[in-house]
N, C-alpha and C positions, 0 to 999 in steps of 0.2 A: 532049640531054645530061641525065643522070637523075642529078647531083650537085648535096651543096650547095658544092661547093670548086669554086671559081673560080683564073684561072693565076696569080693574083697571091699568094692564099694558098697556092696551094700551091709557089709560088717560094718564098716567107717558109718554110713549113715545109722546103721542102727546105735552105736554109740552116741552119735549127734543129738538123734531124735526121739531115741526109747523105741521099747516094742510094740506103741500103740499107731497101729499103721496108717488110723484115720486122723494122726497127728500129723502126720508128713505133710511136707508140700506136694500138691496132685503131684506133678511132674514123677518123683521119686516116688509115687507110691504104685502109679501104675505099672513102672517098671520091674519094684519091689515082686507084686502082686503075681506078674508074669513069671519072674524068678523063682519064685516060693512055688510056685505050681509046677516048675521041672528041676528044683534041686531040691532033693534034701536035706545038705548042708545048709542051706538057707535057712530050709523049717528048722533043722535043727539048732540052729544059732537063734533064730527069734525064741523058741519055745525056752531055750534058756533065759533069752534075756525078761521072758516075761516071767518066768520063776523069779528070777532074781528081783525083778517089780515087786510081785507079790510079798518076797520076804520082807524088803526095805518097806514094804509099806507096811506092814504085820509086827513090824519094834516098835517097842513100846519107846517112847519120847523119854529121852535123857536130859537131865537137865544141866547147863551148864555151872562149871565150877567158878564160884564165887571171886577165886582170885583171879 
């Protein structure tokens, strides 16, 4: 593996940033990019967090309470 990002920073950035990878700052996303193409763990931690995108975006808007 030819990064300096290991799974733990790039768990910490994926929390930072979301799992939209063309949000990141270049810097982190090339690394990301590298990462993702020889761990698993990697994919697998984005593919969750873009589930979990997916769902939060998919609620329907709550409205808040009056008091």
């Amino acid at each position: 593996m030819d990064t300096n990002m290991d799974l733990s920073t790039f768990n910490d950035l994926l929390d930072r940033h979301g799992p939209a990878l063309d949000t990141w700052p270049e810097a982190f996303r090339r690394d990301a990019e590298v990462l993702l193409s020889a761990s698993s763990e990697a994919a697998d931690a984005l593919a969750d967090a873009q589930t979990l995108a997916n769902l939060l975006a998919a609620m329907p808007d709550a409205p808040a309470p009056s008091h």
